[in-house]
C-alpha positions in Angstrom: -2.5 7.9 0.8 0.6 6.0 1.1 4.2 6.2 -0.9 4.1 4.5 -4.0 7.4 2.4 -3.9 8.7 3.0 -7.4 8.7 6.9 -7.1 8.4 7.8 -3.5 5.4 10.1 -4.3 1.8 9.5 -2.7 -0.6 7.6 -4.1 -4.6 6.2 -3.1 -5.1 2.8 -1.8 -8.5 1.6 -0.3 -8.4 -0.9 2.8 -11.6 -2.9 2.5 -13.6 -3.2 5.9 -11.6 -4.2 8.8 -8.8 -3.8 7.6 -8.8 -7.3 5.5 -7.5 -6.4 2.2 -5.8 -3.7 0.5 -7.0 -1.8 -3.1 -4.9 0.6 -5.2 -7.4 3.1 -6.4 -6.5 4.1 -10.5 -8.4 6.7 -12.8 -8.9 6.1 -16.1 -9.8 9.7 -17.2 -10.1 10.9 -21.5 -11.8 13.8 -22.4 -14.3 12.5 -24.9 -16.2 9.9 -22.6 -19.8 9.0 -22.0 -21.4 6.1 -20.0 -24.8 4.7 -20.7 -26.5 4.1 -17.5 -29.7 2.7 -17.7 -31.9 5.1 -20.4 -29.8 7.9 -20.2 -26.0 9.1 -21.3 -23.7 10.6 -18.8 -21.0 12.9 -19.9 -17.8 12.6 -18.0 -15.8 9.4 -19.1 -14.7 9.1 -15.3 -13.5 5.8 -14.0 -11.8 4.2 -10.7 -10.5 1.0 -10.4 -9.9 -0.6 -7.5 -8.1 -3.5 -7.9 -6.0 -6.2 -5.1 -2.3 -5.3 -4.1 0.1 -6.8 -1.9 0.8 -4.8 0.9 4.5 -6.3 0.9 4.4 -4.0 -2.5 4.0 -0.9 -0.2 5.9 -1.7 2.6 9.2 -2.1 0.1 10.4 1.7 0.4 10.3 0.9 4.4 12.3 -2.2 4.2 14.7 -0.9 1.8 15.1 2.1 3.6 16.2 0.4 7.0 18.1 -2.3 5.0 20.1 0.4 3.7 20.9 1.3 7.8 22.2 -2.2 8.4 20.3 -3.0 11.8 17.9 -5.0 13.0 14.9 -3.1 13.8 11.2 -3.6 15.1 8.8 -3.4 12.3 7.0 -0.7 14.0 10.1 1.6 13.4 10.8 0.5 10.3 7.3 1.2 9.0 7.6 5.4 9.8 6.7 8.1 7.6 6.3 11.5 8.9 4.7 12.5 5.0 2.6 9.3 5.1 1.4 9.2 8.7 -1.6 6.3 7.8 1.4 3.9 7.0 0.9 2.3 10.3 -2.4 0.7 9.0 -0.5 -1.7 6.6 1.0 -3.0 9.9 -2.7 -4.5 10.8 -2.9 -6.4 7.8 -3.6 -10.1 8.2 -1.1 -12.3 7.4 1.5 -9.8 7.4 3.9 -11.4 9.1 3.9 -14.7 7.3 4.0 -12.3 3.9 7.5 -10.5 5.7 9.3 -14.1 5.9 9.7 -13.9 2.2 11.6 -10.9 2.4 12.7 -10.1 5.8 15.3 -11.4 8.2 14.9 -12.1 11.6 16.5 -12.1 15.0 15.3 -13.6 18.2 12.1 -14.1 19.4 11.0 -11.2 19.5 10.2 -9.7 15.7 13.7 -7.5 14.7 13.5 -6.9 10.4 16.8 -6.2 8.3 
């Protein structure tokens, strides 16, 4: 689980193997649902979707949050979350950092986000 940036609240996302992309998991649940599957009928009109988000999406509430403090900060203290504790995976992402130039400032060599 990891916050959902619009209303701070948890929410399931799927990294695919090794780590290379990132899902947000829906349900598309109503109570009067069947699925044909192969010669039979299955109750339950169960469904999850998985489909592609941008992990810049999720890591919003973190940059917003130490925006908001005014200081430059390593992205591996901005990215915290004592409620969230797996938010450190978005972190290993590919092509994060390029991703972060669009919305991040930097100082010095070494990686400092505002």
């Amino acid at each position: 689980m990891f916050r959902f940036v619009l209303t701070g609240e948890g929410a399931l996302y799927l990294f695919s193997m090794c780590l290379q992309q990132l899902f947000e998991i829906k349900l598309f649940k109503e109570k009067h649902h069947s699925w044909f599957i192969n010669q039979s009928v299955q109750s339950g009109g169960l469904l999850y979707f998985a489909t592609p988000i941008d992990p810049l999406f999720l890591l919003l509430h973190y940059l917003i949050k130490a925006d908001k403090e005014g200081k430059f900060q390593p992205l591996d203290q901005v990215v915290v979350d004592d409620m969230f504790p797996n938010c450190i995976l978005l972190l290993k992402l590919p092509e994060l950092e390029k991703l972060l130039q669009h919305v991040t400032e930097e100082k010095g060599s070494i990686q400092y986000l505002k």
